[in-house]
N, C-alpha and C positions, 0 to 999 in steps of 0.2 A: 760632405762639407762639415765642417767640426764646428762646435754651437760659438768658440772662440771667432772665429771666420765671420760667423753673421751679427759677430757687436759690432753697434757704432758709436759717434760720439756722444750720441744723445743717450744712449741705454749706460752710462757711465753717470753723467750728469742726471739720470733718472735714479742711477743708485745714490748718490749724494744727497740728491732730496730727498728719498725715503728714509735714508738712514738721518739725517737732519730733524725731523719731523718727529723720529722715535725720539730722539735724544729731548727735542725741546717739551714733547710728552713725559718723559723721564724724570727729566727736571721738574717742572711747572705740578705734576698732577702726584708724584711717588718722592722723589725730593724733598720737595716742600712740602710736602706731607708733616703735620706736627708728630705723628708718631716717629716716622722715620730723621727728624728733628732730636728727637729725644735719646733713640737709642744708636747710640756710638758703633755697636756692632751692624746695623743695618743701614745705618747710615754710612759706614767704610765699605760694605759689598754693594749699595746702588752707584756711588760714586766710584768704587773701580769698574762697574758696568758701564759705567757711560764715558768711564777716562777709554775703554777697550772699545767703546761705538766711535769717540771722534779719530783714535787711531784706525779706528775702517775707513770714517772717512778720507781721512786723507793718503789711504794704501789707495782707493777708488780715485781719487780727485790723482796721484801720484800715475794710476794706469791711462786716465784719460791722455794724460800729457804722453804718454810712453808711444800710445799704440796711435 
């Protein structure tokens, strides 16, 4: 049986919340960070990291609906 076979609704909705949870970590604790406040260049690579986490979430939230 192929490990695809043994997802279900809830192991989707499990990734959604874990990846949810990184992001509002990301934000709140490296984000908001006054360093990363300050400098432009690391400030533009945490914010493309967490623009590429909400596009996971909703590739994950987009497979729930699918399968």
């Amino acid at each position: 049986m192929k490990l695809k076979d043994k997802l279900n609704p809830g192991h989707y909705h499990e990734m959604m919340d874990r990846l949810h949870i990184i992001m509002e970590n990301l934000n709140d604790h490296v984000i908001q960070h006054p360093v990363a406040k300050v400098n432009k260049k690391l400030n533009a690579k945490l914010n493309t990291a967490l623009e590429n986490l909400w596009d996971a979430y909703q590739i994950a939230g987009n497979l729930e609906n699918k399968d």
